[in-house]
C-alpha positions in Angstrom: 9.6 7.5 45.2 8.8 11.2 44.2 7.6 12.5 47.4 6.9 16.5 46.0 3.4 17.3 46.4 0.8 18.1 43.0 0.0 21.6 42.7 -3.6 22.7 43.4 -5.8 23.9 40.8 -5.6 27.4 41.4 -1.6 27.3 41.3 -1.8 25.9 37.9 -4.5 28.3 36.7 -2.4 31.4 38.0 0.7 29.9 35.7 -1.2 29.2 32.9 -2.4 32.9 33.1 1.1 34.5 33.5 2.3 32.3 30.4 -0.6 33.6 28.8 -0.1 37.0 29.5 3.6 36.9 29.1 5.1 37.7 25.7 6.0 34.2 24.6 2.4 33.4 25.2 -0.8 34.5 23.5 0.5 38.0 22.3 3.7 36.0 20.6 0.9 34.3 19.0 -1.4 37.3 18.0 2.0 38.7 17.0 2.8 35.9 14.5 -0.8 36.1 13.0 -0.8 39.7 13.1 2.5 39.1 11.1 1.4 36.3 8.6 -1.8 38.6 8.2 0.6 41.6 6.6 2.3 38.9 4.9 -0.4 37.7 3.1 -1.5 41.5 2.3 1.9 42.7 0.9 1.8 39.2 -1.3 -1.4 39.9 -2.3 -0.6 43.4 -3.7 2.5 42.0 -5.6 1.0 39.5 -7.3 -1.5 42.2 -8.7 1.5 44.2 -9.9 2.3 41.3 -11.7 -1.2 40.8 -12.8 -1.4 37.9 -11.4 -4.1 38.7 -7.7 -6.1 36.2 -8.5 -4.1 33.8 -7.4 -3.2 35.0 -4.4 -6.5 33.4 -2.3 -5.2 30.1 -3.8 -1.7 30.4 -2.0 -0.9 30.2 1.5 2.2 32.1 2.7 4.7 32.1 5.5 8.5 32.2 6.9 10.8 29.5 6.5 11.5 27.8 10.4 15.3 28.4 9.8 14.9 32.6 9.7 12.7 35.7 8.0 14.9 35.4 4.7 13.2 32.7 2.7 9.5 32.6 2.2 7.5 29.7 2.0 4.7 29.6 -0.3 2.1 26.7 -0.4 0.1 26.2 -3.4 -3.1 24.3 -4.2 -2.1 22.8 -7.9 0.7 22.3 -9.3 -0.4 24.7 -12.2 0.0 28.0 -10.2 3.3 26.4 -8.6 5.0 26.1 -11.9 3.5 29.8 -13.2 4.7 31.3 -9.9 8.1 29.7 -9.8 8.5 31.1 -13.7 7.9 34.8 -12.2 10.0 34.4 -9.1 13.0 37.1 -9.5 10.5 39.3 -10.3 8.4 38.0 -7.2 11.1 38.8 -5.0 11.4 42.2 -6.2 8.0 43.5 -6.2 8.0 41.8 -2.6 11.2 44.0 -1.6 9.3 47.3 -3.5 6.4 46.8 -0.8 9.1 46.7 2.1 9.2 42.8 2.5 12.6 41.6 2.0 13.5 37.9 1.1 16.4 36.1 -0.7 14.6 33.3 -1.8 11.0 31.8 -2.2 10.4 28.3 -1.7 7.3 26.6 -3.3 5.1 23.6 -2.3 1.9 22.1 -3.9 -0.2 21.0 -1.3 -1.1 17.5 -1.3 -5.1 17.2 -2.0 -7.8 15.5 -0.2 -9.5 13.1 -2.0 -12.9 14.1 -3.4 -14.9 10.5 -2.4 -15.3 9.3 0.9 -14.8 5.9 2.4 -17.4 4.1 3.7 -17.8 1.2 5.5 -18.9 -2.3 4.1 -22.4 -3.6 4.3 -22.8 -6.1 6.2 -22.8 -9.5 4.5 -24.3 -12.3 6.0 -22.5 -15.8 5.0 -25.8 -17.7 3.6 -24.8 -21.1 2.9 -25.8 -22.6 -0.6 -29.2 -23.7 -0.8 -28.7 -26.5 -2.9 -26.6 -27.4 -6.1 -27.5 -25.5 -9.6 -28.4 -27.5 -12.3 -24.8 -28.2 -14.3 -23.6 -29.4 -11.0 -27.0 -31.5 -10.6 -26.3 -33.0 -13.8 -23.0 -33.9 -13.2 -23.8 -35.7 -9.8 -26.7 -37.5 -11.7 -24.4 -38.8 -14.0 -22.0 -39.9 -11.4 -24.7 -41.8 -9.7 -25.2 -43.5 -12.8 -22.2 -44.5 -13.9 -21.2 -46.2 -10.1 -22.3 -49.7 -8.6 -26.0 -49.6 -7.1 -24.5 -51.6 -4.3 -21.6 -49.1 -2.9 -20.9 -47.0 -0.4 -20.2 -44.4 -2.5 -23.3 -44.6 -4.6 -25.2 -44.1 -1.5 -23.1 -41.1 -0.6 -24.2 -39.4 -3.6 -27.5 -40.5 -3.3 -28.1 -38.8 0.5 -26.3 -35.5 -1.2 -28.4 -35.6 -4.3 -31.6 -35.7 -1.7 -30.0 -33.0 0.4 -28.6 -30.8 -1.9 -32.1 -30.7 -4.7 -33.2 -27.2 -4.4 
């Protein structure tokens, strides 16, 4: 049985606040979008050199998990994926002119999000038939017909020829 007692409210609020305030905290993360912000600039001016800026609010950049030596870029189409991995060396270069040093740039298309939109079903009520349609009319009329006036079975499809006319 664990016997130690639950923090109050106010303990818990003072350690969130230290975490927050420590450097693994919020500033690590201001840090790291501070970081991916410069990123994003010094690939931005890069492409242009390459003529290519336009591009550049179509990709979405950041660092590999592993370390800060391979760059991860994320693409919307697979058309600007295959035109950037054709100018890569040079890339890498212009990258390492504007003070950002990588070894290698790895490139992803982003999968897409469907244009349409599910939506649910109407409702459908089961509505039984209302009664037989004419070919299947016929085809009980001739049945009738064709059996003994005196049998059970003529009077079955008798009843269901009465039941069934619409």
């Amino acid at each position: 049985m664990n016997t130690a007692r639950k923090p109050s409210r106010n303990q818990t609020a003072h350690e969130w606040l230290d975490y927050l305030r420590d450097s693994n905290g919020l500033g690590g993360i201001l840090a790291k979008t501070e970081g991916l912000a410069k990123l994003k600039a010094r690939l931005f001016i890069a492409l242009e050199s390459l003529d290519l800026g336009h591009l550049s609010s179509k990709i979405e950049a950041g660092w590999r998990s592993g370390g800060e030596d391979e760059l991860f870029l994320l693409v919307s189409s697979s058309s600007i994926g295959t035109r950037l991995q054709q100018i890569l060396p040079s890339l890498i270069n212009e990258l390492g002119k504007n003070g950002l040093y990588c070894k290698a740039i790895k490139i992803k298309v982003k999968p897409s999000t469907p244009a349409w939109e599910i939506k649910p079903r109407k409702a459908i009520k089961n509505v039984a038939p209302k009664g037989l349609n004419q070919v299947a009319q016929k085809s009980w009329q001739e049945l009738l017909e064709k059996l003994e006036p005196d049998s059970d079975l003529h009077k079955a499809v008798e009843r269901l020829l009465q039941n069934k006319s619409k």
